[in-house]
Each structure stands twice: as structure tokens, then as C-alpha cells.
C-alpha positions as CSV (number, residue, x, y, z in Angstrom):
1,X,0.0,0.0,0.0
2,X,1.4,3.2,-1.5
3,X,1.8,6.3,1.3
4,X,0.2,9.9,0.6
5,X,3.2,11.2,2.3
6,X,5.9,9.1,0.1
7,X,4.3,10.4,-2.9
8,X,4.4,13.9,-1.5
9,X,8.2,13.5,-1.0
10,X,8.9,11.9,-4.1
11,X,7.2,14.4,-5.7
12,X,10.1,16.8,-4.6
13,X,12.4,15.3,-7.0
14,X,11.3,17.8,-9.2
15,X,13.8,20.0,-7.6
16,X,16.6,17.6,-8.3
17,X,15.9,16.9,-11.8
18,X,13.8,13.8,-11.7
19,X,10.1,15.3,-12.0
20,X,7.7,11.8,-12.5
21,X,8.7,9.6,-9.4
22,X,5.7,10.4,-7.4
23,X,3.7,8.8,-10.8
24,X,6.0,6.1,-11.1
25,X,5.7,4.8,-7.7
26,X,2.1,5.3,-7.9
27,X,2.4,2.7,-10.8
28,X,1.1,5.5,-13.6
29,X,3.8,4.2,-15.9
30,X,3.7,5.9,-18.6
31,X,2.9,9.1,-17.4
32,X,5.9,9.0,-14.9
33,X,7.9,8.4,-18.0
34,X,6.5,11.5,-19.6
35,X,6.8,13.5,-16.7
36,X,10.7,12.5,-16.1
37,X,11.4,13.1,-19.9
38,X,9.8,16.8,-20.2
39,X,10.8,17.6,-16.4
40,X,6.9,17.3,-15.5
41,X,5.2,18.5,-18.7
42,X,7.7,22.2,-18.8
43,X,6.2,22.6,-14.5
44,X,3.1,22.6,-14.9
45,X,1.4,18.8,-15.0
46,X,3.8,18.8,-11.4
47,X,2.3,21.7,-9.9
48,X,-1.5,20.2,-11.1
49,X,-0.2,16.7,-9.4
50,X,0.3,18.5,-5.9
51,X,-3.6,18.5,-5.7
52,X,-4.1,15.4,-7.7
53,X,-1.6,13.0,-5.4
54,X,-4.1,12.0,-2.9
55,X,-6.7,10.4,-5.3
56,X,-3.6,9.2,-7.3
57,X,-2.6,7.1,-4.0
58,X,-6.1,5.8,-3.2
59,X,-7.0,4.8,-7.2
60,X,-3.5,2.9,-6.6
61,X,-4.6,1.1,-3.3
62,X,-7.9,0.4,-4.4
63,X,-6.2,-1.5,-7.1
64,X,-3.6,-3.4,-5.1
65,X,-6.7,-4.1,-2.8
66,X,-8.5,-5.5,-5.8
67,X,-5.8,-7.8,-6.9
68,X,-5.0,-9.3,-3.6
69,X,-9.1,-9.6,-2.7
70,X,-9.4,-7.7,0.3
71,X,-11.8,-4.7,1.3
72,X,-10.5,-1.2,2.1
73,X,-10.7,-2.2,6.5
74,X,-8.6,-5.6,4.9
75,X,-11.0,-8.3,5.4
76,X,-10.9,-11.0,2.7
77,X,-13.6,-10.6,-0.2
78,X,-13.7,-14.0,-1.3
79,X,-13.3,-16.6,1.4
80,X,-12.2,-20.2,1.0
81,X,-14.6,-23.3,1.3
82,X,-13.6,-26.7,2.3
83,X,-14.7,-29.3,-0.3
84,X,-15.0,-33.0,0.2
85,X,-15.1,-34.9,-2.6
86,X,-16.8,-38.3,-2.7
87,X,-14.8,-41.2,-4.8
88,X,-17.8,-42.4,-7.2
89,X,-16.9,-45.9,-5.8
90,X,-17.3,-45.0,-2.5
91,X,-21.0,-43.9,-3.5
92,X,-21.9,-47.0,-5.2
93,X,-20.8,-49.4,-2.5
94,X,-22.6,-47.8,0.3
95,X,-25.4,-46.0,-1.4
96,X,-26.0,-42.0,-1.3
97,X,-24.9,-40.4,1.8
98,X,-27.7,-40.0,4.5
99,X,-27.6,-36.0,5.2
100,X,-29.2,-35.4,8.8
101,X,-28.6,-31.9,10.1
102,X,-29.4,-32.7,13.7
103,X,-29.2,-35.2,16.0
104,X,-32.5,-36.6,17.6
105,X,-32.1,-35.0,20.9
106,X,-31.9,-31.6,19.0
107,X,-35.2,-32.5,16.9
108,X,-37.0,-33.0,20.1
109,X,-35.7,-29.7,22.1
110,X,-38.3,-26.6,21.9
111,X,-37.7,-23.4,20.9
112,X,-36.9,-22.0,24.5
113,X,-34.4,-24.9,25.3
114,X,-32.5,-24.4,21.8
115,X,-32.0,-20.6,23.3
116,X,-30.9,-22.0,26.9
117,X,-28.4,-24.3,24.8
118,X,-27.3,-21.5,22.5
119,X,-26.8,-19.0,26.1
120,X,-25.0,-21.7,27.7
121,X,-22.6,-21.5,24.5
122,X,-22.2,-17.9,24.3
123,X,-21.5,-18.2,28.2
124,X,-18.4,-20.3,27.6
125,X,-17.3,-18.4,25.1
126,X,-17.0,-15.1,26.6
127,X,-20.3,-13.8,25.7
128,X,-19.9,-13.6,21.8
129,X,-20.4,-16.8,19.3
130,X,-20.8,-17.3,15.8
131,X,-23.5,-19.7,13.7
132,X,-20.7,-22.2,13.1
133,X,-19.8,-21.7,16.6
134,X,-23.7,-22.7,18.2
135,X,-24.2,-24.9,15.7
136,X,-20.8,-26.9,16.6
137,X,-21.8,-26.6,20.6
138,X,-25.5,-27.1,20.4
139,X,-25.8,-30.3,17.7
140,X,-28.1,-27.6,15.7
141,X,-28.7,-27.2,11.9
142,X,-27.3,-24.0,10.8
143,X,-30.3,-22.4,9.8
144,X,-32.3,-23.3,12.8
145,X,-29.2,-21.3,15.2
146,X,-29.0,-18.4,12.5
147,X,-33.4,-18.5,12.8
148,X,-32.9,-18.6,16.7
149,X,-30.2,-16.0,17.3
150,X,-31.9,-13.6,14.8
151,X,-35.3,-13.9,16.7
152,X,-33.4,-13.6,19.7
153,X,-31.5,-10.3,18.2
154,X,-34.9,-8.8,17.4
155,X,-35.8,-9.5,21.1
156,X,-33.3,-7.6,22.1
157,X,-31.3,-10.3,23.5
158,X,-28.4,-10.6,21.4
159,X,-26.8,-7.6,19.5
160,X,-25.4,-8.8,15.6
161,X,-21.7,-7.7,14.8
162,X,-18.8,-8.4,13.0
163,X,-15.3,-9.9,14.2
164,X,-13.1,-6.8,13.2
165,X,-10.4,-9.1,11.8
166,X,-12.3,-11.5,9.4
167,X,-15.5,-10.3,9.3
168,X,-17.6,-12.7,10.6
169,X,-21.2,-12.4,11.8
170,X,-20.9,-12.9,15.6
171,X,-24.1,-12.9,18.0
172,X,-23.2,-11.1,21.5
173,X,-25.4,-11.4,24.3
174,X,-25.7,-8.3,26.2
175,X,-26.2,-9.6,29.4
176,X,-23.4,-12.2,29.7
């Protein structure tokens, strides 16, 4: 990530012959070539670039930022999944894989207990937890702990944020 300031001070190379650098660092290629080669368009496109440097060092980052797939607080954009693949032997040996979600003690819990097991969780964990996080602790489908912490969000419960590192939705009960 390219530096207002370093482009500011590179930009003072005008005064020892090498008008561009501020461009070239700021990976405006050919410009910077121009600029070196007619000592900043005869002064003037260097005095205009004074004003211009700060958007010049942003449209630079936001590129970089691009490229490498993060957002402008640095939090991934695209984030990795985990695929299993299933040999097609595998499959026709033991038949299609029986997807169950929950165990049966979870499918006979009420709503009220899945929201004692879900407090319990946030409890050990410091007050804060994730879907992955109840789901993992409770025995829980995914969409039946994101349906439960939601309701208990708009209850006023549980207030919704995001981990300031990666970005993830975490649910963080106020009273714990």
C-alpha cells in the first residue's frame, strides 16, 4: 500500500531533476515516463499533481486491494470453502450419503431450550459466538441457530456484529 506522504516526497524530485517519481511509484507508468522526460510536462502537470496525489494514492490502493481480494478495512472478499469430494466408488458401494442436520435429541428440544443451549454456549465463550460456533456446541442445523439468534436479536437479546479481523457475523449477548 502506496503512502500519501511518500508520494508527496517523491514528488520533490522535481527539484533535483527527476520530476515523475511520485507517478512512477504510484504505478502510472507511462505518465511517470513523460513526466521524467519533459521535467513534469515544462512545471506545470507537477504543480496540477500536488492537488491530484491524494486520489492518485487511493486509485493505486484500491487497485492493489482488488488484486490481492481484500476490502478497504482488509478483510478477505472471497473466502475459501472446504470441499469433500466423494470417490464415485465409494458412493456405489454404500449407497448416497444420509444427510441429517441434527441429531434426535436436538429435533425434540423446543424453541426455548435451543435458546438456553445456545446462552449456555455464548457463556463459555465469553459472551460472543458465531452460527458455526452454536451450531458446533448445540448439535443444531445451521439455519435453525441463525433462525434462533436472529429472533433472539430482534428480542433484544443478542446484539449482531462483525469480528473486526475476518468479518464474521458474531451474535453477543448483552447480558453475559
Amino acid at each position: 500500500m502506496n503512502d500519501t506522504k511518500t508520494s508527496y516526497l517523491l514528488w520533490l524530485g522535481v527539484f533535483f531533476g527527476a520530476a515523475g517519481l511520485h507517478r512512477l511509484h504510484n504505478r502510472k507508468i507511462a505518465s511517470g515516463l513523460l513526466w521524467f522526460c519533459t521535467y513534469g510536462l515544462f512545471g506545470v502537470g507537477q504543480l496540477v499533481d500536488l492537488f491530484l496525489i491524494p486520489n492518485m494514492v487511493e486509485e493505486h490502493n484500491l487497485r492493489l486491494r482488488a488484486k490481492l481480494g481484500t476490502s478497504p478495512t482488509g478483510v478477505p472478499l472471497n473466502q475459501s470453502t472446504i470441499q469433500f469430494v466423494i470417490p464415485p466408488e465409494a458412493i456405489a458401494q454404500s449407497g448416497p450419503p444420509s444427510v441429517s442436520s441434527q441429531s434426535a435429541e436436538a429435533k425434540s428440544l423446543t424453541r426455548e431450550q435451543m435458546m438456553i443451549k445456545l446462552l449456555k454456549s455464548a457463556e463459555s465463550r465469553g459472551g460472543k459466538i458465531s452460527v458455526t460456533q452454536g451450531v458446533l456446541d448445540t448439535g443444531l442445523g445451521f439455519e435453525e441457530v441463525e433462525a434462533i439468534l436472529k429472533d433472539m436479536s430482534r428480542l433484544g437479546y443478542v446484539a449482531i456484529e462483525n469480528h473486526p479481523s475476518t468479518g464474521v457475523v458474531t451474535y453477543n449477548f448483552l447480558e453475559l
